[in-house]
DODOGU-542969 format. One record per residue: y, z, x of N, C-alpha, C, O, CB in turn; residue in one letter. Coordinates in steps of 0.02 Angstrom, whole numbers. Atoms other than C-alpha are relative to their C-alpha. Glycine has a CB too. Layout:
<atoms>
- Y / Z / X / Y / Z / X / Y / Z / X / Y / Z / X / Y / Z / X / A
...
</atoms>
This chain:
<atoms>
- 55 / 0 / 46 / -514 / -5805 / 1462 / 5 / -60 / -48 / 57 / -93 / -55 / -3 / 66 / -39 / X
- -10 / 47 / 70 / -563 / -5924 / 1310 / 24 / 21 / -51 / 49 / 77 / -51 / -52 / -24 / -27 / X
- -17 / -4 / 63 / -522 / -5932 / 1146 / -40 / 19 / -67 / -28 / 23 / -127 / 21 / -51 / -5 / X
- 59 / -11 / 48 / -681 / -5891 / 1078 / 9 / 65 / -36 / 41 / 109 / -6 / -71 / 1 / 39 / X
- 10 / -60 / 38 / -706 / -5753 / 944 / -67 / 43 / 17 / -126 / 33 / 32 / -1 / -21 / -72 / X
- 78 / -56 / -20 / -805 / -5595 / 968 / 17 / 48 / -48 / 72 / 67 / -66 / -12 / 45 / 91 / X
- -8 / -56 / 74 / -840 / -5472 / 828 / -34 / 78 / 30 / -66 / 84 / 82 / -65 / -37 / -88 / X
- 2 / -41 / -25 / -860 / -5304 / 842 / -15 / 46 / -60 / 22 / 43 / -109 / 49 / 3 / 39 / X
- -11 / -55 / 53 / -919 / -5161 / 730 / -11 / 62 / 15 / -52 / 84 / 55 / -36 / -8 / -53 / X
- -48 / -47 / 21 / -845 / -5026 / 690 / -23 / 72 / -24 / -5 / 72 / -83 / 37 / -32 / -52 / X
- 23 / -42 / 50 / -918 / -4859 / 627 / 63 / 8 / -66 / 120 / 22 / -47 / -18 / 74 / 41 / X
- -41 / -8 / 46 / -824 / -4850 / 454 / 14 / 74 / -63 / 55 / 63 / -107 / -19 / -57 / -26 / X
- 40 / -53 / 51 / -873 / -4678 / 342 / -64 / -14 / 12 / -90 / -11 / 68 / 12 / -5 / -82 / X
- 58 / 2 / -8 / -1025 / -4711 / 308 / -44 / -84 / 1 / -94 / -111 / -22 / -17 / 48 / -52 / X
- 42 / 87 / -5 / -1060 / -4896 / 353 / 52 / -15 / 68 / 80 / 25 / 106 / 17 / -77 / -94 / X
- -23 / 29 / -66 / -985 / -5016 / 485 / 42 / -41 / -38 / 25 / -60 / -94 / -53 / -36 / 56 / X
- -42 / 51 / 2 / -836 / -5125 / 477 / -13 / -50 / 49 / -42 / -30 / 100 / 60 / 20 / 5 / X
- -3 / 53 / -56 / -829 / -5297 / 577 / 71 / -37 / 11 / 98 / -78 / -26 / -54 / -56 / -15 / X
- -69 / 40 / -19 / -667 / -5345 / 673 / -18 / -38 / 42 / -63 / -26 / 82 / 60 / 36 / 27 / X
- 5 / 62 / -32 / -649 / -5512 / 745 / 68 / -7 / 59 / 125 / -2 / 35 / 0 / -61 / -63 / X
- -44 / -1 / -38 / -542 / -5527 / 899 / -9 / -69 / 63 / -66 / -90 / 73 / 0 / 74 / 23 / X
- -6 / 37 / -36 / -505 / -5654 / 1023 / -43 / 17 / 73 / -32 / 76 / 89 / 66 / -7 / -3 / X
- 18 / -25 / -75 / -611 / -5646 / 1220 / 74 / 4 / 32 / 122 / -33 / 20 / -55 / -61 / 48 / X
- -50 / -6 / -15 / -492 / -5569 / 1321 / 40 / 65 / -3 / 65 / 101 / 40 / 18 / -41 / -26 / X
- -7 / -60 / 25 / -451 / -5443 / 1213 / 10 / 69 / 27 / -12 / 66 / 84 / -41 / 3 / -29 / X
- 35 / -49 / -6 / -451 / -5257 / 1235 / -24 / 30 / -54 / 20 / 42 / -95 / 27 / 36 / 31 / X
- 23 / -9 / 40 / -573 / -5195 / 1119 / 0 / 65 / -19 / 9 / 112 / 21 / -42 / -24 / 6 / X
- 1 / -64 / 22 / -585 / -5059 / 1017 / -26 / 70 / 33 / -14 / 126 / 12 / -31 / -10 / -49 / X
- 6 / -67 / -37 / -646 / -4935 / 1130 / 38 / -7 / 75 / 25 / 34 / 120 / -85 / 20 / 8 / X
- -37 / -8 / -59 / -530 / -4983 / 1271 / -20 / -44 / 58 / 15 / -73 / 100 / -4 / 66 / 18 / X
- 17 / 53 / -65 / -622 / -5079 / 1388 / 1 / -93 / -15 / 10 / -106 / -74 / -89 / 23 / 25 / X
- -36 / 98 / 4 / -591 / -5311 / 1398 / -70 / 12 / -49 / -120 / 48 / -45 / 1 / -85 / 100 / X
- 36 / 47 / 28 / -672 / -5397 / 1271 / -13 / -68 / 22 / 32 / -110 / 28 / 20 / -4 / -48 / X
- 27 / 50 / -19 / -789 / -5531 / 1325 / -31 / -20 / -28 / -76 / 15 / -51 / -20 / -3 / 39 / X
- 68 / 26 / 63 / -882 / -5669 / 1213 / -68 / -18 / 72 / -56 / -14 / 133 / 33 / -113 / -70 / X
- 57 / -1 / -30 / -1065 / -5703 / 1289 / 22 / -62 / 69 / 6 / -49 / 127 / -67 / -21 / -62 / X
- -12 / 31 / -49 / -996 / -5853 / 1390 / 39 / -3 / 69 / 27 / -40 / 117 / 9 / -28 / -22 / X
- -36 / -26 / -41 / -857 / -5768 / 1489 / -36 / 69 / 35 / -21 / 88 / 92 / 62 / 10 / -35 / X
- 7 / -45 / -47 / -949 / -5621 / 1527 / -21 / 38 / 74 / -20 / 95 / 96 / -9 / 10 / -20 / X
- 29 / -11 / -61 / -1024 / -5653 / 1690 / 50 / -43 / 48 / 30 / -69 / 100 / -82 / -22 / 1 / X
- -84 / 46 / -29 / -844 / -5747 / 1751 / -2 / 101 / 44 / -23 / 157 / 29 / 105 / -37 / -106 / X
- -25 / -64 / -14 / -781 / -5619 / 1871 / 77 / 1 / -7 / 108 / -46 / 17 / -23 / 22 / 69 / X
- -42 / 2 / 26 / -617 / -5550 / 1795 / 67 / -29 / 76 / 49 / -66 / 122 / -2 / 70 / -44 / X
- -55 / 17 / -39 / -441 / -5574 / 1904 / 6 / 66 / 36 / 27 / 66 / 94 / 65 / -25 / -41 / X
- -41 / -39 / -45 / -409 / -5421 / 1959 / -78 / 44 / 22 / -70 / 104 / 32 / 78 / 49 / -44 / X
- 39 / -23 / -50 / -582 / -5374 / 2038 / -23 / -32 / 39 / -48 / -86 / 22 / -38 / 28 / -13 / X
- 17 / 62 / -61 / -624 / -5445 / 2210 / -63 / -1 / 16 / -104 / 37 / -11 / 35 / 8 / 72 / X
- 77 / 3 / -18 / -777 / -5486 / 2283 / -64 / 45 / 17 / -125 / 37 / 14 / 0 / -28 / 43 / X
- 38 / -77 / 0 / -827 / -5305 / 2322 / -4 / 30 / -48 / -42 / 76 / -35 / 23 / 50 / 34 / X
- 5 / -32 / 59 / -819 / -5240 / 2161 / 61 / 47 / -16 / 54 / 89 / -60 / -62 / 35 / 0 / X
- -64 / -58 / 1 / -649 / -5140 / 2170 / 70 / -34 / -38 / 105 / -81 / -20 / 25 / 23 / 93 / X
- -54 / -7 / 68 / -522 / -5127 / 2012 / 58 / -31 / 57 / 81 / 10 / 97 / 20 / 101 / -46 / X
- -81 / 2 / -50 / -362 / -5224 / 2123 / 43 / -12 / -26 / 84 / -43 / 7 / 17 / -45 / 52 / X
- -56 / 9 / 38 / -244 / -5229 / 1986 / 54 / 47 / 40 / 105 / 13 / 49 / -13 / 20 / -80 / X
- -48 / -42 / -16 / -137 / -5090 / 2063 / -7 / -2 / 74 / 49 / -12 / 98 / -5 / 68 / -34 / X
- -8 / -14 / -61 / -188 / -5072 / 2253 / -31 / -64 / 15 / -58 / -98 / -29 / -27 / 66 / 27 / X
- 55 / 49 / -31 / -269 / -5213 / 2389 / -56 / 42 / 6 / -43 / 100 / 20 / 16 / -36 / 74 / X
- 69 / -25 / -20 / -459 / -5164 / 2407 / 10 / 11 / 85 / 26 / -35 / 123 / -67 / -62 / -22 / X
- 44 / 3 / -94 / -503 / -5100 / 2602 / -15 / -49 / 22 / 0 / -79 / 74 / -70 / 30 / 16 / X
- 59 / 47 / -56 / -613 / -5205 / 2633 / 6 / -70 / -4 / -24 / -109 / 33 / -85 / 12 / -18 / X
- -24 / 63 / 1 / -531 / -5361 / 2568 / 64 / -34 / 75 / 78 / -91 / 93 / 35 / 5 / -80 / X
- -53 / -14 / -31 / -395 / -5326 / 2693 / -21 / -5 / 86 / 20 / -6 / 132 / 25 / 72 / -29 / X
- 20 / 28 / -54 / -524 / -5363 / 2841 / -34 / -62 / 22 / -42 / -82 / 79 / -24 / 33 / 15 / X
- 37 / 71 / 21 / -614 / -5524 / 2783 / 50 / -40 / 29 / 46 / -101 / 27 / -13 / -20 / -86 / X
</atoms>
């Protein structure tokens, strides 16, 4: 990822906070943080079929 900043808010009580974090990130609710220019990059660990391959090879990569 870049280096770009992405902000994020926050429910706080009764208002919103804004945290600033690096793309890349994992963001406050758990899933990658992406600024607007990375987000249509496809990440590393999903392949061309759409399947999470951080932990296993995809199927169907495995006949290509």
């Amino acid at each position: 990822m870049c280096t770009n900043k992405v902000e994020q808010h926050v429910r706080s009580g009764y208002d919103y906070k804004t945290i600033v974090m690096t793309c890349g990130s994992t963001s406050v609710y758990g899933d990658e943080l992406r600024c607007d220019e990375c987000q249509d990059v496809r990440p590393w660990y999903i392949c061309e079929h759409g399947s999470d391959v951080s932990e296993y090879a995809c199927g169907m990569c495995e006949f290509d």
